[in-house]
C-alpha positions in Angstrom: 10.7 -17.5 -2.4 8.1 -14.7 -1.8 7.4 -13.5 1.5 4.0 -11.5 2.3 2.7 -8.8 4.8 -0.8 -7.6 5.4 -1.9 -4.2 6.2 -5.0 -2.2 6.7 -5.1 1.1 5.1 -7.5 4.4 4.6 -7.2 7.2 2.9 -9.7 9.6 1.7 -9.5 10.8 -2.0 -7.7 14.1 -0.8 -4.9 12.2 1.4 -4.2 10.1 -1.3 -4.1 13.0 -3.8 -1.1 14.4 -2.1 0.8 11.0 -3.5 -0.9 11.4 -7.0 0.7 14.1 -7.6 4.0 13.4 -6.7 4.3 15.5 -3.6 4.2 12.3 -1.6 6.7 9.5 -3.1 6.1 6.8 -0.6 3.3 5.2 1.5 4.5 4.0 5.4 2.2 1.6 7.0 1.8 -0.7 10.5 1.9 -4.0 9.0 -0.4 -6.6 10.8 2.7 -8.3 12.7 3.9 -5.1 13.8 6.2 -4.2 11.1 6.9 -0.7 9.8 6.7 -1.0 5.7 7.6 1.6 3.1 6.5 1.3 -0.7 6.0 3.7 -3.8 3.1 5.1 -3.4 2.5 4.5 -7.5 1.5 0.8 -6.3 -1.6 1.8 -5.0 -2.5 3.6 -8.5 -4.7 0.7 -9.3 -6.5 0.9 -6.0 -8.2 4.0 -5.9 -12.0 4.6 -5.4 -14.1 7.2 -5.5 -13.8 6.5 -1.2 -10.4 6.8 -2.0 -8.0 3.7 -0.9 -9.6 1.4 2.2 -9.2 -2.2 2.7 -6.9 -4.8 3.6 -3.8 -5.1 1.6 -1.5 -8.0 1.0 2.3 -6.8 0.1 4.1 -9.5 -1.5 8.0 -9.0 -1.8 11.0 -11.5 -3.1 13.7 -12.2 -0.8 15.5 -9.0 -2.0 12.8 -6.6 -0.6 12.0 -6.2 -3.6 8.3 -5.1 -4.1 6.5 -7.9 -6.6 2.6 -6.9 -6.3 -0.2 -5.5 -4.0 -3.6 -6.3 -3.6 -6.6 -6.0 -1.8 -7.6 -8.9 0.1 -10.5 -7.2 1.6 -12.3 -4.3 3.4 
């Protein structure tokens, strides 16, 4: 069964450069219950903006920890 976790997030264009190009491998977040999260930072590829990366995120994950998508849920 999947299991979910919401987070906000903002990062300008230059922050999230810094994971583009590889010299950043993961992204650490406050989840909204308080939780400390760590994912590849290559999940948030599809995010980008021109802003950069902003919004509330929903992190869904099997019962493995393992990572099954990410999406933005809103701003």
């Amino acid at each position: 069964m999947a299991e979910s976790v919401r987070f906000r997030l903002a990062l300008t264009p230059e922050q999230f450069l810094a994971y583009y190009q590889g010299t950043a491998r993961n992204v650490v977040v406050r989840a909204e219950d308080g939780r400390r999260i760590q994912f590849p930072a290559e999940h948030l590829r599809g995010q980008v903006t021109a802003e950069g990366v902003h919004g509330l995120f929903e992190l869904r994950f099997d019962g493995h920890h393992k990572l099954l998508d990410l999406r933005r849920i809103g701003d």
